[in-house]
Structures are given as C-alpha cells and as structure tokens.
DSSP file (Angstrom, degrees, kcal/mol; ACC not computed):
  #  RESIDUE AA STRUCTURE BP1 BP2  ACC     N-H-->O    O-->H-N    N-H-->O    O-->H-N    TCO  KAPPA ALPHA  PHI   PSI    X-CA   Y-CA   Z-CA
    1    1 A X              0   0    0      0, 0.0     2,-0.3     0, 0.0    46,-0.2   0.000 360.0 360.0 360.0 133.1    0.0    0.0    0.0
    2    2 A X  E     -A   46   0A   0     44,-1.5    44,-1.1     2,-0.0     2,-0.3  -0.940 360.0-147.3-136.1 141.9    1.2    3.6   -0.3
    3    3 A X  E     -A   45   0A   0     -2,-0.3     2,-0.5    42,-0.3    42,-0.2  -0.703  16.0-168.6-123.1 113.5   -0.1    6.6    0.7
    4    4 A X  E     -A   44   0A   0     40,-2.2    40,-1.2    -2,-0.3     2,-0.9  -0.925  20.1-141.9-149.6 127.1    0.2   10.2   -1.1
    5    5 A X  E     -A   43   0A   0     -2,-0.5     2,-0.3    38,-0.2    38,-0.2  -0.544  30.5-161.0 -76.4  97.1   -0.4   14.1   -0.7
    6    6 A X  E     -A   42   0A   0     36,-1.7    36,-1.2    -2,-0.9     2,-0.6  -0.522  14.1-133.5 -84.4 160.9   -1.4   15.7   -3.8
    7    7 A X  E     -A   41   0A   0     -2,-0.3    60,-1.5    34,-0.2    61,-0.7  -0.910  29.0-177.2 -71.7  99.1   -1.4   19.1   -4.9
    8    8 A X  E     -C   66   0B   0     32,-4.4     3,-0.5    -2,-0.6    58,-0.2  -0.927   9.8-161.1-130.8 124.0   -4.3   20.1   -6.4
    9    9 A X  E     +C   65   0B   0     56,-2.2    56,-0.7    -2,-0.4    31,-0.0  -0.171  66.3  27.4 -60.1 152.1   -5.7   23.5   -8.2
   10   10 A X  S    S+     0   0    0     54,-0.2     2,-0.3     1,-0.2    -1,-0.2   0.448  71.6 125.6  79.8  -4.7   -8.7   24.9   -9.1
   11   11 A X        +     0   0    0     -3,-0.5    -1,-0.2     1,-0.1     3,-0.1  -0.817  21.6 163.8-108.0 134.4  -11.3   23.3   -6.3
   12   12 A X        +     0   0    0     -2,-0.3     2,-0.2     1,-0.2    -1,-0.1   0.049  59.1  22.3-137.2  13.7  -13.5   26.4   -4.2
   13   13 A X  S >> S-     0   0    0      1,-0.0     3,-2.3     0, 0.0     4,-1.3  -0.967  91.3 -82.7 179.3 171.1  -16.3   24.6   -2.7
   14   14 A X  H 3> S+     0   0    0      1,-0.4     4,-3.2    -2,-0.2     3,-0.3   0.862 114.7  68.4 -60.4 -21.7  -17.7   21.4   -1.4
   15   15 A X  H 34 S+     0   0    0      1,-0.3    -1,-0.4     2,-0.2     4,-0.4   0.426 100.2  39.4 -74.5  -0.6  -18.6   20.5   -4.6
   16   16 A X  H <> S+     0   0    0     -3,-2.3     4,-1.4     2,-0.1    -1,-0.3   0.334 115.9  55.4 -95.1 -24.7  -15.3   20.1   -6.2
   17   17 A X  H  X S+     0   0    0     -4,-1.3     4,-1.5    -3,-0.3    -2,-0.2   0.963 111.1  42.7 -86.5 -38.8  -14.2   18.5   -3.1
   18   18 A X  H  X S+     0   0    0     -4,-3.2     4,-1.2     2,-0.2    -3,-0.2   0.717 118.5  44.0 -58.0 -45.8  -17.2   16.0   -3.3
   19   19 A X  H  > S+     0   0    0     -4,-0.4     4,-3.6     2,-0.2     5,-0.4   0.869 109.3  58.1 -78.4 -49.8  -16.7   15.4   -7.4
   20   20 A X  H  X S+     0   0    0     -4,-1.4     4,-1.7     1,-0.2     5,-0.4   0.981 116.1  36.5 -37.8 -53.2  -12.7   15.2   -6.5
   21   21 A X  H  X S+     0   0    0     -4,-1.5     4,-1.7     1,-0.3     3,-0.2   0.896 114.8  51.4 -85.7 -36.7  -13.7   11.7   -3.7
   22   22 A X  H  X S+     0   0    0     -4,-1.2     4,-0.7     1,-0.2    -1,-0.3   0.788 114.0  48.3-106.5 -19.7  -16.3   10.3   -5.7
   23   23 A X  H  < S+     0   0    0     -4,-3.6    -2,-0.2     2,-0.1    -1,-0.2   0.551 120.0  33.5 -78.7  -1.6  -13.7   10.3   -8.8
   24   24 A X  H  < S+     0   0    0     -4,-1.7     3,-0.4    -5,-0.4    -3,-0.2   0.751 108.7  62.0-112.5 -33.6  -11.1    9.0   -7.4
   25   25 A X  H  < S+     0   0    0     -4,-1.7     5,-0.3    -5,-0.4    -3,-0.1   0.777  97.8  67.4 -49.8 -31.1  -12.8    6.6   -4.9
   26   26 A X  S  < S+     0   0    0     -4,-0.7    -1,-0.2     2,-0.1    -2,-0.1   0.675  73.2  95.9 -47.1 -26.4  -14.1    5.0   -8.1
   27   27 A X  S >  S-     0   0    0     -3,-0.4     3,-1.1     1,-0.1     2,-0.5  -0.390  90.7-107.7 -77.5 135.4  -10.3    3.7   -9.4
   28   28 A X  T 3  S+     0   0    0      1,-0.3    -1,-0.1     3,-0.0     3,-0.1  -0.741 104.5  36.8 -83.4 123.9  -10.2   -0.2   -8.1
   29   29 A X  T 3  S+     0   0    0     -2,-0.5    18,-3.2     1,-0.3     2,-0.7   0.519  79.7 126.7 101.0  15.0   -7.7   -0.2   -5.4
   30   30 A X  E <   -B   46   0A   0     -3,-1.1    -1,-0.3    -5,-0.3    16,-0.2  -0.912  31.9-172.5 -86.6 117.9   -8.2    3.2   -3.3
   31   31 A X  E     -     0   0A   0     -2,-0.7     2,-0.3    14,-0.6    15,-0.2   0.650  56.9  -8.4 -97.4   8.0   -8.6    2.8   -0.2
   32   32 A X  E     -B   45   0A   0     13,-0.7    13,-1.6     2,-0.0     2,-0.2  -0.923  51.1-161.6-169.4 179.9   -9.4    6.1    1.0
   33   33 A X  E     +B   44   0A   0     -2,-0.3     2,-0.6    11,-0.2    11,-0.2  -0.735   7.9 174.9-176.7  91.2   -9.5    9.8    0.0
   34   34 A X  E     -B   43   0A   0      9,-3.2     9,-0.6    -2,-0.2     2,-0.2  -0.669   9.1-163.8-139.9 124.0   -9.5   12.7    1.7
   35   35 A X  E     -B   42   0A   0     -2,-0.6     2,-0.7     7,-0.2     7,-0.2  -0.427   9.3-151.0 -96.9 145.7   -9.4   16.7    0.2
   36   36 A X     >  -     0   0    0      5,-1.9     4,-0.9    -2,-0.2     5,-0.4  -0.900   6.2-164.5-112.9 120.8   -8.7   19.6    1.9
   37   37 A X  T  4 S+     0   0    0     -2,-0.7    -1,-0.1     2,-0.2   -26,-0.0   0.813  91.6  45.3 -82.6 -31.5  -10.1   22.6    0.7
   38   38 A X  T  4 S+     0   0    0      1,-0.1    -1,-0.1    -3,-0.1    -2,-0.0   0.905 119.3  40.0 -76.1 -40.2   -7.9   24.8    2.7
   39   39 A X  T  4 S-     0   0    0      2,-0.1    -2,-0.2     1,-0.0    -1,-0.1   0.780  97.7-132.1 -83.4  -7.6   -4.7   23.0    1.9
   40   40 A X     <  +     0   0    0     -4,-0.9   -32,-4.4     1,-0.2     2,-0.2   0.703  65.1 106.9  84.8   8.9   -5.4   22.3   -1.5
   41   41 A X  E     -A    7   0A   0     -5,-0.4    -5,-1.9   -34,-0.2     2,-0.3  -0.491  56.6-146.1-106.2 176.1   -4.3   18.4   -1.4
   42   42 A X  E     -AB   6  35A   0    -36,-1.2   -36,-1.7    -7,-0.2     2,-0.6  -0.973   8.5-159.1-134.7 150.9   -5.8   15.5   -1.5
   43   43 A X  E     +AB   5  34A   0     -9,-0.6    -9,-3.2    -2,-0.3     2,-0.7  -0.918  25.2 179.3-120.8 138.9   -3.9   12.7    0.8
   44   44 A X  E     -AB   4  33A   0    -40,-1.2   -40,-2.2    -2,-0.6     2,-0.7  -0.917  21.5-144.1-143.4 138.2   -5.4    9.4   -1.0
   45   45 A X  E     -AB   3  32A   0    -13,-1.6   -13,-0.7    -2,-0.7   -14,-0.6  -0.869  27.9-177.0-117.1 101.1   -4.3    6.2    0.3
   46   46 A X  E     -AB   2  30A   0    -44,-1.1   -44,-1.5    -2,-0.7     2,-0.3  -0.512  31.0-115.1-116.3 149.5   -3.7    3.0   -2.6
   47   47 A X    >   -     0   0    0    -18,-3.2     3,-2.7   -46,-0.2     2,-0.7  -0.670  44.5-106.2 -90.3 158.1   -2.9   -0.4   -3.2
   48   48 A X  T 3  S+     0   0    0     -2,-0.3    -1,-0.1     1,-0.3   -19,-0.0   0.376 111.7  67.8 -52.6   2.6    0.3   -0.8   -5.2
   49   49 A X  T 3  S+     0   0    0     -2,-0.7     2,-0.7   -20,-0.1    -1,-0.3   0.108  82.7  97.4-122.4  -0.1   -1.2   -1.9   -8.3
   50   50 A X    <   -     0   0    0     -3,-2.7    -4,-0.1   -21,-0.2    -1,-0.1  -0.832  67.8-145.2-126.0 122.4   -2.5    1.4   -8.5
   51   51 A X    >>  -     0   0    0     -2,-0.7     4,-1.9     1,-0.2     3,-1.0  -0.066  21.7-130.9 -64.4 146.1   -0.4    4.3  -10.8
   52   52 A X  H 3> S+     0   0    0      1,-0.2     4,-1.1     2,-0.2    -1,-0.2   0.449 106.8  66.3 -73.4   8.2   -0.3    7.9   -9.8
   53   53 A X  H 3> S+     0   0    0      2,-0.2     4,-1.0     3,-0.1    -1,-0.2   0.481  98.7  45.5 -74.7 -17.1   -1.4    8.2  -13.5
   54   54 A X  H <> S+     0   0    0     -3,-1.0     4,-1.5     2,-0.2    -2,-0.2   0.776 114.0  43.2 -91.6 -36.5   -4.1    6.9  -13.2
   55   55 A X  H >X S+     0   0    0     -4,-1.9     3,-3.1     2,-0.2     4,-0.7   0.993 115.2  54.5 -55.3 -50.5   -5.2    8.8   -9.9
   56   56 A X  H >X S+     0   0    0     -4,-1.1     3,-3.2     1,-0.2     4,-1.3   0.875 105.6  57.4 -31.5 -77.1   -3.8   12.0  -11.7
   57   57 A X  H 3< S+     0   0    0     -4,-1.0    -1,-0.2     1,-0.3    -2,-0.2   0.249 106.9  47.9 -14.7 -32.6   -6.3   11.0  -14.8
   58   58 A X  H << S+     0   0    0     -3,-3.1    -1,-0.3    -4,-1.5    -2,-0.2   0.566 112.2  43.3-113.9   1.8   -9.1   11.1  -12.7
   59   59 A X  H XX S+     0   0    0     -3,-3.2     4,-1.1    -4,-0.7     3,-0.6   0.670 116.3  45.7 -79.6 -36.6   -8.6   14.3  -11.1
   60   60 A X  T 3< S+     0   0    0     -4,-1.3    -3,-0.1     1,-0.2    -2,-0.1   0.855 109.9  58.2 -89.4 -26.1   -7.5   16.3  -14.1
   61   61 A X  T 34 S+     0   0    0      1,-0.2    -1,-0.2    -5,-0.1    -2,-0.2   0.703  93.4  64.3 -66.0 -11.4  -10.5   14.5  -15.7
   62   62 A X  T <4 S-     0   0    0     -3,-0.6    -2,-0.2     2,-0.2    -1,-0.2   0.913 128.7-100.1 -60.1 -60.3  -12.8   16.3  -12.8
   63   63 A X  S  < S+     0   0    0     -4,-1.1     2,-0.3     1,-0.4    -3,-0.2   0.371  90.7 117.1 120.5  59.5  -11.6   19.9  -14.7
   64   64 A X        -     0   0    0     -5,-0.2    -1,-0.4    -4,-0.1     2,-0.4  -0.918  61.3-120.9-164.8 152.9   -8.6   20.4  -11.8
   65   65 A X  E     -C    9   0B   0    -56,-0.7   -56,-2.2    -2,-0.3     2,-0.6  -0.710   6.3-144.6-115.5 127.3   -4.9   20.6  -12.0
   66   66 A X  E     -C    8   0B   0     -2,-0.4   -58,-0.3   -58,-0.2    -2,-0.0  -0.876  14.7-176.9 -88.6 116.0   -2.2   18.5  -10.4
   67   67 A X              0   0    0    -60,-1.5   -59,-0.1    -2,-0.6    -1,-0.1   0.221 360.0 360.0-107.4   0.9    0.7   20.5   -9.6
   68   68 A X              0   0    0    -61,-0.7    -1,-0.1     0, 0.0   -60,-0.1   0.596 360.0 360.0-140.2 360.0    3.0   17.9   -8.2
C-alpha cells in the first residue's frame, strides 16, 4: 500500500471536493481519500497496483490541475 499528498488547483467549494472523492474513490484499489479545501491536497491512500497516472487521470478528468 502507499499513501500520497497531492497538490491540487482549481477546487473552491464542497462541490469540487465531493466530485474530486467520488472520482477517485471510483479507481479499483483506493482505499481512502480525503481533500482539503484549505490546503489544496488531497492525501489518498492506494494499493500498489495502482499508478499515480491513473489517480492523476481522474482528477484532471474532474476539470482540476495536479501541480505535483
């Protein structure tokens, strides 16, 4: 399992935070997910079989930008 804080742009209300967890919770093999609207992350916690391209993939497919 590993566990990672992303950077993410562009989310200003629960509703991006809400679209952010229910698109990324989707991806087989998260087991958790949780964004901070004040820091701007998300810290999303995976099983190894799952790429930070793909997590990336489904954030940037939300309409919000991964800065790291």
């Amino acid at each position: 399992m590993g566990q990672r804080v992303i950077k993410i742009n562009g989310m200003h209300c629960n509703h991006c935070k809400m679209t952010i967890e229910k698109n990324v919770g989707e991806i087989k093999g998260i087991n958790s997910i949780e964004v901070s609207l004040k820091n701007h992350t998300a810290i999303i916690d995976f099983e190894d079989n799952v790429s930070f391209d793909k997590i990336k993939k489904a954030i940037e497919d939300s309409g919000y930008t991964v800065t790291n």
